[in-house]
N, C-alpha and C positions, 0 to 999 in steps of 0.2 A: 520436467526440471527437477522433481524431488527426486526420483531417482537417477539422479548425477551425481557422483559424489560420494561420500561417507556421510553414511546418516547421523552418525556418532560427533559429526562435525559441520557447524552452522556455516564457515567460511565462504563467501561465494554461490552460496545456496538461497538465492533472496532476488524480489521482481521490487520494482518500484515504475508506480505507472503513475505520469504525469500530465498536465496540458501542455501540449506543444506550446514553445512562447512564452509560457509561464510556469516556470524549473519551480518555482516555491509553493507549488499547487501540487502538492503530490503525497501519495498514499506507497509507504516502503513494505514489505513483511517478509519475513526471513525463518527459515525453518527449521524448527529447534525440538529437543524430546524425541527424539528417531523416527520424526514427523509428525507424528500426531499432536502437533501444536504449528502454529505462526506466531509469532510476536510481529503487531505494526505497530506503524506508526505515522499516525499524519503529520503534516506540516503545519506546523503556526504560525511559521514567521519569524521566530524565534533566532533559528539560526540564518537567515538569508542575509543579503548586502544591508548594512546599514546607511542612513541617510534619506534624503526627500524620495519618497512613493515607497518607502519600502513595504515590502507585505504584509499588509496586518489582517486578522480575520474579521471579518464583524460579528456583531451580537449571535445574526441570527445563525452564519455559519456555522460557530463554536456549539450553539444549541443543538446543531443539526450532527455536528460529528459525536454530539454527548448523545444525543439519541441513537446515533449507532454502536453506544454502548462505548466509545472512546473517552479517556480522562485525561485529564492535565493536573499535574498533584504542581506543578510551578509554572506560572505565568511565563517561565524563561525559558520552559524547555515545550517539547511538540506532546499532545498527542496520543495515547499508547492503548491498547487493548492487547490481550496473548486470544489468540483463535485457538478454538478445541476441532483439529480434521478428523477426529475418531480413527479407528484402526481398523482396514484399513484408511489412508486419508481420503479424505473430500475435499479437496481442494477448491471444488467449486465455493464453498461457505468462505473464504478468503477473499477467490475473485469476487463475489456478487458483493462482500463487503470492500473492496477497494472501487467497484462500480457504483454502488451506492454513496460512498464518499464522494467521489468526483462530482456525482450529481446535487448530492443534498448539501455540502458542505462547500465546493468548490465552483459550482456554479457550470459544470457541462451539461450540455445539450443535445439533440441529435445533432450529428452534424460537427460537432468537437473531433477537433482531432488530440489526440492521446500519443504519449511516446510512454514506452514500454522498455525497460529497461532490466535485464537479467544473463548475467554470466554463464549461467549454465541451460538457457534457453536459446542461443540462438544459434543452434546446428538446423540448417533447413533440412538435411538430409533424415534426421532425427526423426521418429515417426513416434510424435506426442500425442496424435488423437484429433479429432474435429473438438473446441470449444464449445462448452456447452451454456457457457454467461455471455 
């Protein structure tokens, strides 16, 4: 996926992987710096539906996405950490952190199913490589 595109331009260059069923449980990051960066961002809750059950994180979640190195500089917005890919990228340091969010902070398990969500990722024809997170 990061080589799709202009690197010189973030537009559509960006995965956001969620819990199926649950759209406000989700880890976005988008690539920026002519890759050798990510900017994410998790979810808080922040921007989802307003009114009864809406998503709120609890204690121990927020601990858990600050342990992944993730900030919240305002209660109203989500989330944020920039990832370092090195040159060339590693992209894997991205996924294993949008993997590790979903686990520590959003509560997936084996057995979670995940929706994966990316513009410039879903040519099946595309020969992107075996995954390695």
């Amino acid at each position: 996926m990061h080589r799709r595109g202009p690197v010189w331009k973030s537009r559509d260059r960006f995965v956001i992987v969620a819990l199926k069923d649950q759209p406000q449980r989700y880890v976005q990051c988008v690539f920026h710096d002519h890759d050798s960066r990510m900017f994410c961002e998790a979810s808080s809750g922040a921007y989802g539906p307003a009114g009864p059950g809406r998503f709120r994180l609890d204690a121990p979640a927020r601990a858990a996405l600050r342990a992944l190195g993730f900030v919240q500089a305002d209660p109203g917005k989500n989330f944020v950490r920039d990832v370092d890919l090195g040159d060339p990228p590693d992209v894997t340091v991205a996924a294993d952190l949008m993997l590790a969010a979903r686990h520590d902070g959003y509560g997936a398990r084996p057995g979670s199913v995940i929706e994966i969500s990316a513009p410039y990722g879903d040519d099946p024809v595309a020969d992107c490589g075996t995954p390695v997170s």
